[in-house]
Structures are given as structure tokens and as C-alpha cells.
N, C-alpha and C positions, 0 to 999 in steps of 0.2 A: 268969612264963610267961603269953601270952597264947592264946589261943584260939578260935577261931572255928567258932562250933555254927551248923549251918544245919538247919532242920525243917522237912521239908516237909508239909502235910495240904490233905488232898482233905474240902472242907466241902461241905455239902450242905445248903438251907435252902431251905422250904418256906413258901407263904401262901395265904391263904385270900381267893380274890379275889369279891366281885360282881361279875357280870356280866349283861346284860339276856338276858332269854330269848330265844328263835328264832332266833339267831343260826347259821353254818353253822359247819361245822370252821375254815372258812379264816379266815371273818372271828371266831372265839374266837381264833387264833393271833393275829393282827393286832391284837388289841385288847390281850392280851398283852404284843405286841411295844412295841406303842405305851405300853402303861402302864410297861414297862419304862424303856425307851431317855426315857421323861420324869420318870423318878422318882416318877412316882407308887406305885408299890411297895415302895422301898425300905423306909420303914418298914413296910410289912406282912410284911416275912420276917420269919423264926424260923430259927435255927440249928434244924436236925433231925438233923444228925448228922456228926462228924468224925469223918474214916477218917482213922490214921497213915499215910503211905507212905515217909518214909525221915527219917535223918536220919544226918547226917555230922560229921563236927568237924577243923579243919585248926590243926595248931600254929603261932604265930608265933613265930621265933626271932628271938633279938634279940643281935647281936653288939655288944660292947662294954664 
């Protein structure tokens, strides 16, 4: 019998970014956004925390 488990989780990772002083709200987003969308952040996350939210399992039957 086979089986099919599917898990679903809501992760949540945090980093600890420098950023230059005086900067306004908009442009900390923006720099953000930017450091995102070019990866330079990626390696600065940390997993902080996995939520369970579901998980299901569907049988596969197999005639023959």
C-alpha cells in the first residue's frame, strides 16, 4: 500500500540585518526589499520558528 502524507508548516525566520543610520521608514523598507529580492539576505536567516498547520494522507490503491 502506498501513501501519500502531505505537511503543511508555516516557518518563520528572522535576521539581523546592518543597516546605515538616518535612514526614513520608507527607505529601511526599501533597503530591505532590495536586499531581499537580490539575495543578499538569504544567508542571514535563521529559522525562528515552525508552526504545524495541517497535515493529510491519501491512500493509493493499486488494482491488480
Amino acid at each position: 500500500m502506498k501513501v501519500i502524507v502531505t505537511v503543511v508548516e508555516q516557518i518563520i525566520s528572522e535576521a539581523h540585518v546592518d543597516i546605515p543610520d538616518g535612514l526614513t521608514q520608507e527607505a529601511i523598507r526599501q533597503e530591505i526589499v532590495v536586499r531581499y529580492n537580490t539575495g543578499q539576505m538569504q544567508t542571514d536567516f535563521n529559522i525562528a520558528q515552525v508552526d504545524f498547520v495541517s497535515i493529510s494522507a491519501q491512500i493509493i490503491t493499486q488494482n491488480g
